[in-house]
N, C-alpha and C positions, 0 to 999 in steps of 0.2 A: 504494500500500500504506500504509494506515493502523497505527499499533499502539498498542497498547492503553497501554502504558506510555511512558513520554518518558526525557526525557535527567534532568530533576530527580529521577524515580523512582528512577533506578539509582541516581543519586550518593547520593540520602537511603538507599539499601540500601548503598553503598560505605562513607559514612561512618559507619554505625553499627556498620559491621567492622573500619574502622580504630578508631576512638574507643573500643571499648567497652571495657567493666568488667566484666563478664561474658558474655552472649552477646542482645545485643540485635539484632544483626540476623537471630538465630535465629527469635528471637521476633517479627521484622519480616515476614519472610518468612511465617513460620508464621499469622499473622495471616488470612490470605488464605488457606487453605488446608491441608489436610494435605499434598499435594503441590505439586510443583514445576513443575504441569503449566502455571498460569496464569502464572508467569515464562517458564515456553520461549514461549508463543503468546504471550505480550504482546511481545517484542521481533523478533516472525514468525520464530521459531526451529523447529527441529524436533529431536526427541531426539534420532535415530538418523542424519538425512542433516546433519543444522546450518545454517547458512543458505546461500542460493540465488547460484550463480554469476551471476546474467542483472547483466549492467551496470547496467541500470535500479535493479533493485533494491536494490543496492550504492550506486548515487546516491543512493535515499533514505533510506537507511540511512544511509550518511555526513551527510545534509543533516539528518537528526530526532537522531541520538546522538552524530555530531561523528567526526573520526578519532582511530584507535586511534595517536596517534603522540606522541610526547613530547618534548616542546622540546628542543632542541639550548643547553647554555646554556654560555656561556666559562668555562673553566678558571679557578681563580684563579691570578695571577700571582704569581713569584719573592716580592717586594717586600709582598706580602698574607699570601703565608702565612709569610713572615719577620717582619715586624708581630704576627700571631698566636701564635704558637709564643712571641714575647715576653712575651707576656701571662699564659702559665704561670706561678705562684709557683714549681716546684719550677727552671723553668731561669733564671729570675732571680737565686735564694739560688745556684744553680752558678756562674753571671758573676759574680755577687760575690765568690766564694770564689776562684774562679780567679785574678781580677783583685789581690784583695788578695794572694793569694800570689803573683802575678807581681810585685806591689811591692814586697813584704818580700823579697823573693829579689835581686833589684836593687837594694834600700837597702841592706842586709847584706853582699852579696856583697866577699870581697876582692880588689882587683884585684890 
């Protein structure tokens, strides 16, 4: 099974949806067509049944558009986002304030 469209095609139509400023992948799309007929049959879609169980097909489909899966990526750690959260101005100006009034309450204080 061939199709008509690749993997570069979608992405230039993904990212003019992400990206845009007004409605560029409207217009992307629209290009090609009043409908939407030549996107379903370029990616060998069907309106009404959507794409075909047979394994084969599914093979080439993962091999021409890649999988629908999304990386798994490491949390950031304790230490990272205690580093980050540092970096705020308004919770720096609070440490400081804290800090000198944990001073002056200890230099002052009567024993």
């Amino acid at each position: 099974m061939e199709f008509a469209l690749n993997r570069d095609d979608l992405i230039k139509i993904v990212s003019a949806a992400q990206e845009r400023s007004y409605a560029e992948e409207i217009e992307l799309l629209q290009q090609s067509g009043p409908t939407l007929d030549w996107l379903v049959s370029g990616v060998g879609s069907h309106h009404k049944d959507g794409i075909s169980n047979d394994e084969a097909a599914i093979a080439k489909r993962k091999q021409a558009f890649g999988d629908n899966i999304k990386p798994i990526t490491k949390p950031p750690g304790f230490f990272e986002l205690f580093c980050d959260a540092l970096s705020d101005f308004m919770l720096r100006v609070l440490l400081i304030a804290s800090a000198s009034s944990l001073i002056l309450e200890t230099a002052t204080a009567k024993p």
